[in-house]
C-alpha positions as CSV (number, residue, x, y, z in Angstrom):
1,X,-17.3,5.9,-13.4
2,X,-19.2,5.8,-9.8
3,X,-17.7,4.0,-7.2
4,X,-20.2,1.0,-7.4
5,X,-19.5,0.4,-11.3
6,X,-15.7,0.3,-10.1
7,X,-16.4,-2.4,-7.7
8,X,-18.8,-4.2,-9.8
9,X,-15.8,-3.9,-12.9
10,X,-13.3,-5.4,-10.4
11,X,-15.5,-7.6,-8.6
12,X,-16.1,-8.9,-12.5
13,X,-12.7,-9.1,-13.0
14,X,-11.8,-11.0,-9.5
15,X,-14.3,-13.8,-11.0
16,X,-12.1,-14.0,-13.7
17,X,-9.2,-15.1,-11.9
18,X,-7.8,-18.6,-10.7
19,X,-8.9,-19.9,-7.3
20,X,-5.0,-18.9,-6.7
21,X,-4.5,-15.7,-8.1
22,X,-8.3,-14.4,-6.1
23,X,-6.8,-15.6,-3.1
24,X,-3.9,-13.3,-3.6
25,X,-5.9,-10.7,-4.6
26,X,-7.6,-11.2,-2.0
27,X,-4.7,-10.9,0.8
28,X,-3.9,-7.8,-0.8
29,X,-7.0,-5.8,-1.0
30,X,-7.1,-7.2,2.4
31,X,-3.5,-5.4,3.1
32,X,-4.8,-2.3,1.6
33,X,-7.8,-2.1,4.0
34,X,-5.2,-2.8,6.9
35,X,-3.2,0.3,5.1
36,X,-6.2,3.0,4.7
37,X,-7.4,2.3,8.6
38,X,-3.7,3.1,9.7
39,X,-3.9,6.4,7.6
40,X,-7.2,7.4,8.5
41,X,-6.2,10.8,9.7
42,X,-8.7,10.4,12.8
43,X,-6.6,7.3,13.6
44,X,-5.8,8.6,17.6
45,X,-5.9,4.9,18.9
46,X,-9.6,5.9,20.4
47,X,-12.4,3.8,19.2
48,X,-15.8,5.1,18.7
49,X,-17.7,4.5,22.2
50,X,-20.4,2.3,20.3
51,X,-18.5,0.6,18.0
52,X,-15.5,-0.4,21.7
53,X,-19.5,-1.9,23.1
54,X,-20.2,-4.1,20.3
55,X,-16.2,-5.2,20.2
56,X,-16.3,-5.7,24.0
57,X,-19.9,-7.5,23.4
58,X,-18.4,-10.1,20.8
59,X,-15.1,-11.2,22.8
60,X,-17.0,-11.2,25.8
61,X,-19.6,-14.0,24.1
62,X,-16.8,-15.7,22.7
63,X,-14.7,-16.4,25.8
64,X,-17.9,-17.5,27.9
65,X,-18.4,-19.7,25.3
66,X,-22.0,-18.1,24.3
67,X,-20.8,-16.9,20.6
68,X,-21.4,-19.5,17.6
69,X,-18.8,-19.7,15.6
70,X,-18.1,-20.4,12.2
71,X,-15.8,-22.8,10.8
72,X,-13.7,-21.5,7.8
73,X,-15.4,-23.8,5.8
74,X,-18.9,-22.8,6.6
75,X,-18.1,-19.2,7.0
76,X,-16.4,-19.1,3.1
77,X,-20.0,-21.3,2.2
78,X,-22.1,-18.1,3.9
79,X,-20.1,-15.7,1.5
80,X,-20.3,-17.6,-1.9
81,X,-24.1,-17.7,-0.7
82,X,-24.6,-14.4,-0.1
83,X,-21.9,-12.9,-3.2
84,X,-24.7,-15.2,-5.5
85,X,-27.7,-14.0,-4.0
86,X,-26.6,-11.0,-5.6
């Protein structure tokens, strides 16, 4: 099985699933991301040089106010949108 038909199996299966069980699914495939990034073995605490710009970039435009920002509401609407687009 390639690694999209995996995804596309669980993604399937994540449909599948009350509005309350896919949010904890959700919270821990989010945990499990947290967990692989703190045992990537090139974790040194350094951040790729481009990658620290766009970071600095983004807070910078969201403390002087410049950034638009997305309610949770409309940022969950861009997802659906976007997931059925599919």
């Amino acid at each position: 099985m390639t690694t999209a038909e995996l995804i596309e199996q669980i993604r399937s299966r994540a449909l599948g699933l009350s509005k309350p069980e896919r949010e904890q699914f959700a919270r821990e495939l989010f945990t499990v991301g947290e967990e692989l990034v703190e045992l990537d073995d090139g974790a040194d605490g350094e951040v790729d040089p481009q990658l620290d710009g766009v970071i600095t970039r983004r807070l910078t435009s969201i403390r002087d106010g410049s950034a638009k920002l997305l309610s949770r509401d409309e940022f969950f609407a861009r997802v659906r949108s976007k997931i059925a687009a599919r």
